[in-house]
N, C-alpha and C positions, 0 to 999 in steps of 0.2 A: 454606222458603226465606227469608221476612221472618225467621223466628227467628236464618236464620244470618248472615244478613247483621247484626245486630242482635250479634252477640259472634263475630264469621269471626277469619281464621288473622290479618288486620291486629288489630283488638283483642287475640287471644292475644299476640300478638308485643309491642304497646305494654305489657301487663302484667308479661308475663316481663323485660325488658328495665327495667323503671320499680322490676320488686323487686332483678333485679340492680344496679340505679345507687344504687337505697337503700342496699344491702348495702355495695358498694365504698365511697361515702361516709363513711360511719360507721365503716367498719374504717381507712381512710387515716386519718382525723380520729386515730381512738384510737391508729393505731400510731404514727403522726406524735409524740404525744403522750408516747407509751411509749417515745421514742428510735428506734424501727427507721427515721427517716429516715435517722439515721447510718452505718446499715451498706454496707459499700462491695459491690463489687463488681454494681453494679444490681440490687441482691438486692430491692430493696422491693417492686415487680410480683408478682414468687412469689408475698413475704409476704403481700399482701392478695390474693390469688387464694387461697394455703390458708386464710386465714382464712374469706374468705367459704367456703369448702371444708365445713372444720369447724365454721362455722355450722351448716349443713342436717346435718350427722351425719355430714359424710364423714372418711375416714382419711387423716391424715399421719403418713408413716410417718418418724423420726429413720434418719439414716446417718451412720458413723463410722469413719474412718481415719487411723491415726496409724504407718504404713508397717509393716515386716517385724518388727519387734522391740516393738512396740505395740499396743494393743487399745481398742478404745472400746465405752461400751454407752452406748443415747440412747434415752428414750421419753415422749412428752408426747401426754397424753391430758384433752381442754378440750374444751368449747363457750361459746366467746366469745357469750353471752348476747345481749346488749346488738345484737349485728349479727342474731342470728336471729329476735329479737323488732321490729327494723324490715323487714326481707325479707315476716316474714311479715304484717302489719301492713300493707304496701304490697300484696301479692300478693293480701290479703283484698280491699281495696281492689278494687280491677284487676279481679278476678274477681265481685264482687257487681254491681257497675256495669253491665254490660247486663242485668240479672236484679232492676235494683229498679223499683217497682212494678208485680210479676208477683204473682198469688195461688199459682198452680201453674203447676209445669214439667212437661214430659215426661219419663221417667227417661231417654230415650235424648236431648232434648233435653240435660238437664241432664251425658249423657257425655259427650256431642259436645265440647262447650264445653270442659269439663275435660280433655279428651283431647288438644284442640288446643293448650292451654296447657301437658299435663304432655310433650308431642311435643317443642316447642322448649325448653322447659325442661332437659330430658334432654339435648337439643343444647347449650344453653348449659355444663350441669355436664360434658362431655364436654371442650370446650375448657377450663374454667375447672382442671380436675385435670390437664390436661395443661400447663399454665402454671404449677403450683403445683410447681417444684421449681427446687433448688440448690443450692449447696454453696460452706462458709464454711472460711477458714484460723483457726484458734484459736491466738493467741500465747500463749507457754507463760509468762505472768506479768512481773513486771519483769526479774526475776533476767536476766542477761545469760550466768553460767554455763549455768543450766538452759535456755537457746534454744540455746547451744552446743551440748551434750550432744543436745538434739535435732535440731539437722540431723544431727549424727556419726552417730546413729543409725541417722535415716531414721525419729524419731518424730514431726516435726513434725503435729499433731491435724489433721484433718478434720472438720467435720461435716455436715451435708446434711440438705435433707430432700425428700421425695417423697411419692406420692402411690397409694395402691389402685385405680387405675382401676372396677374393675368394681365395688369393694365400695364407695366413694365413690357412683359413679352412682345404683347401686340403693338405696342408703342414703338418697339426695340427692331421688331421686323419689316414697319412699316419704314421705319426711318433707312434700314437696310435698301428697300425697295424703292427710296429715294435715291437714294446715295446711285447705284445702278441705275436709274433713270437718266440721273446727270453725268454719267459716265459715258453711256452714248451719248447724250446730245454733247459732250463738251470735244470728246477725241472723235478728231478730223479721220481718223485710221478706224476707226468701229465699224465693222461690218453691220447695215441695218437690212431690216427684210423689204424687199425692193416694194412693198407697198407704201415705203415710208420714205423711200431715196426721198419724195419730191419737196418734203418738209427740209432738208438738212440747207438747203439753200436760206430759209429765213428763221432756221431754230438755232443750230451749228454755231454759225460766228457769232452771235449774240450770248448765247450762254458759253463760250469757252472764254468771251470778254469776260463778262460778270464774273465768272469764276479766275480768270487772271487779276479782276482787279481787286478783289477777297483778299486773295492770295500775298498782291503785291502790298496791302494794307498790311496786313501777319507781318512780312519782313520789313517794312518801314518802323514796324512798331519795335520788333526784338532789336534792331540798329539802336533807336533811341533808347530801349529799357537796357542795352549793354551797355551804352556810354553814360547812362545815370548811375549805372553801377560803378563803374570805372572812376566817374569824376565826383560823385556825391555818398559811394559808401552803402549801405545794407544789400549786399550784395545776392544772399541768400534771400530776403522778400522778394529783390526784384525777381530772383529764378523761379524762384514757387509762383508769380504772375506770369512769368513766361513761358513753365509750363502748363499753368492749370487753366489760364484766364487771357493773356493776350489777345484774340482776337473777340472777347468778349468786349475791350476794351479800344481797338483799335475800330472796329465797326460801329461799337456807338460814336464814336469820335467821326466817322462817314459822316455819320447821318447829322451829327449835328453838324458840321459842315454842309451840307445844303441847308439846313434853315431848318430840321427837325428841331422839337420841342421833346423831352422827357420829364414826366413829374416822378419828385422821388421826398423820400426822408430819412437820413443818418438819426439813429437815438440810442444814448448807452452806448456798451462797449462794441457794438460792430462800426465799421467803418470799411471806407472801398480803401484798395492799398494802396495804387497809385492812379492820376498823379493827386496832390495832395488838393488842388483846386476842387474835386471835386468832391470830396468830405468838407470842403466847407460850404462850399453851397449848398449841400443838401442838408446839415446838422443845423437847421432849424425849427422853432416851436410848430410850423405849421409845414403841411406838403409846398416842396420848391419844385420850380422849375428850375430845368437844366437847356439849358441852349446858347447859343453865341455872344447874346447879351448878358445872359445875370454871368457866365464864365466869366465873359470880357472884365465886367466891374471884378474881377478878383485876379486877372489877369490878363492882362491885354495880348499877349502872344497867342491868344487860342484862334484870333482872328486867324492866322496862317494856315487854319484846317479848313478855310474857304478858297486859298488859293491852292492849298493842296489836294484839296477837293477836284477843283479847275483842270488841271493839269492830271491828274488821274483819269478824270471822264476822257477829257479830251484823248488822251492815249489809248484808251478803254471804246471811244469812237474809231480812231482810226486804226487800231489793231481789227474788231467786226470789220472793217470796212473792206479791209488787207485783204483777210481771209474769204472775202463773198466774191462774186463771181461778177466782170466785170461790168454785167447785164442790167445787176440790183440799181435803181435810182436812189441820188441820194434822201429825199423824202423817204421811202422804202427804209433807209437805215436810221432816220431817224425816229419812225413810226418800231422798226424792231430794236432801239436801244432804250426808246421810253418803256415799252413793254417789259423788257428784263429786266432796268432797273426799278423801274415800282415793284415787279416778285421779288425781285432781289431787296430793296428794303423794306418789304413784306415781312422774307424770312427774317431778316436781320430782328426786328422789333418784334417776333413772335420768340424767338431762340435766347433775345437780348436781358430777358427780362430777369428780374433779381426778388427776391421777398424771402428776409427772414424777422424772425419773431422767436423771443422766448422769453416768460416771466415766470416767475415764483412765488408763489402767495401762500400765508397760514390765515387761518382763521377768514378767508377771506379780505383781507388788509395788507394791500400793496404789493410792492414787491420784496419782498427777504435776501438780504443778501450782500448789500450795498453795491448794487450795479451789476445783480446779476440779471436783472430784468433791461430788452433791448428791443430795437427795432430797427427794418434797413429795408428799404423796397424800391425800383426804378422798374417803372413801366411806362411804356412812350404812348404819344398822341397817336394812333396808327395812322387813322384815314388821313392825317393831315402829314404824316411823315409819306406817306406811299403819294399822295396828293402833289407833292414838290419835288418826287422822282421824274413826274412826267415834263414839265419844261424842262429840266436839268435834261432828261434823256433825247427830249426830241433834239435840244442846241448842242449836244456830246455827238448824237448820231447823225446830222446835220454837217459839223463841222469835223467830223471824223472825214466822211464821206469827200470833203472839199479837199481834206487835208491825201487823200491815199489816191485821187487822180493818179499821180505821176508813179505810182506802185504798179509795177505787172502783176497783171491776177487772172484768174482762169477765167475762159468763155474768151467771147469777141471783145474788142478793145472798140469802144467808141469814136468816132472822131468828132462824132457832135457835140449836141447841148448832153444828151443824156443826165440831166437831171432833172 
């Protein structure tokens, strides 16, 4: 009874409620930023309702009507980064907070809690996908002929968007139930239920690395997207990337830094916003690859996301290494830092991915419109991306472990080989 009174259905509620107003925030800020103030017809509400939507993994689905004599195809597939890494970020929050300084929880304590919060949470995404829909009139360019020809028609464009109810929900709680998974395993303070104490030793510092080094990519990235603002000007793009998409951006840039491959294609008027290297790589006739070489040929600075790469693991080694108990051998931390970061570039290329698409055709003949038909897709190699996590992780976890010897850490202190 003290336990539930200590985290009851008013605490779930202040938390659920404190990650959706982070979410809303940040999505307003960036779409604000991105122009969707301007769009009429009280369209903006939807828009940050899907966004936050498609934060947590939910589906918005494009809709398209251009009357009897016309056809529309529409599909955009994102996770606006930057809103789902404050959601969850706040939600950690929220939910750690009556559970800090506890050694052990009850497992059924430790449901209760989670259950209360993933109950109204489920409630909030219930409404929030039910909000997330509209529908926009598309002027058919300057041309004053070509609007004629489409009222005559009956082509004037439609396009809309909406929402998968069930698949949104379940998607949306699922991700919930992530996000709280990685909250225990990353906070060294989270009471676990003592069936599980004996995991925290090879789970614990390895996932609170991986998640430090998420983290410290986000702020390497907002340093350089503030100073491009500062020294090169569109000051309002770079905000709307920083709050809607930075680590969208930052993480693929991970990955290609270890020697990840992503195939992609810029066509028509979409384009990635920053940096500019890579709209041009990808804005050609055929699918391009994206990776350290064909960047390189458009810009030879991109090599430094190898050495920055270096230097991240490495830190990212010797932080796990810190935090584990003096006992762990350094093999051991190399075998548990390859492991997290193949999950960890697992998620990234599962979450990373980008496709949209929209075209307008009459009579079946082309696109109408002059450029309003487009296309923009980047989706990575996985097995060969998660593939080049595991030498990168065993030689981070390896030479972490060599590097934190001389660090006090709990348990016995070695004097031997202990490696």
């Amino acid at each position: 009874m003290r336990a539930g009174s200590r985290h009851g259905w008013a605490q779930a509620l202040v938390t659920v409620l404190a990650g959706l107003l982070a979410m809303a925030v940040v999505a307003v800020l960036g779409l604000w930023a991105a122009g969707a103030g301007d769009l009429p017809d009280g369209s903006f509400g939807p828009i940050v309702a899907a966004t936050v939507v498609t934060a947590v993994g939910g589906t918005v689905k494009l809709t398209g009507s251009a009357g009897d004599l016309a056809s529309t195809q529409a599909g955009l597939t994102v996770i606006p980064l930057s809103v789902t890494l404050t959601g969850a970020l706040v939600l950690a929050w929220g939910f750690l907070r009556p559970l800090r300084h506890r050694a052990v929880a009850g497992a059924a304590e430790l449901a209760g809690w989670a259950g209360r919060v993933a109950a109204l949470w489920l409630i909030a995404l219930i409404g929030l996908t039910l909000a997330a829909r509209h529908t926009f009139d598309i002027p058919l360019g300057d041309d004053d002929t070509l609007a004629e020809l489409g009222d005559l028609f009956g082509a004037s464009p439609e396009v809309g968007f909406t929402t998968d109810v069930p698949l949104s929900v379940f998607v949306g709680v699922v991700w919930l139930a992530g996000v709280l998974v990685v909250t225990l395993l990353v906070s060294r303070g989270a009471p676990l239920p003592a069936g599980l104490l004996r995991f925290q030793t090879s789970v614990r510092p390895a996932a609170f690395a991986m998640v430090a080094l998420l983290l410290v990519c986000v702020v390497i990235g907002v340093i350089v997207a503030l100073v491009v603002a500062a020294t090169k000007g569109h000051a309002r793009e770079t905000f709307a990337v920083i709050l809607l998409g930075i680590p969208n951006l930052v993480w693929l840039a991970l990955t290609i830094g270890l020697g990840a491959t992503w195939n992609g294609r810029v066509e028509g008027p979409f384009g990635l916003p920053m940096p500019h290297v890579l709209d041009e790589v990808l804005r050609t006739p055929d699918v391009s690859e994206l990776n350290l070489r064909t960047l390189a040929e458009h810009d030879g600075r991109v090599w430094w996301l190898l050495v920055v790469d270096v230097v991240l693991l490495l830190a990212a080694g010797f932080v796990m290494a810190a935090r584990s108990p003096a006992r762990v051998r350094a093999w051991q931390h190399a075998v548990h830092m390859a492991l997290a970061l193949m999950l960890t570039v697992f998620m990234i290329c599962l979450v990373g991915r980008i496709s949209a698409h929209f075209g307008l055709s009459v009579l079946g003949i082309g696109d109408l419109g002059g450029g309003l038909g487009g296309e923009l897709f980047l989706r990575p190699r996985l097995w060969g991306a998660v593939g080049l996590a595991v030498p990168w992780g065993l030689a981070a976890g390896f030479a972490g472990a060599l590097l934190a010897r001389r660090v006090r850490r709990r348990g016995e202190v070695r004097t031997g080989g202990g490696s």
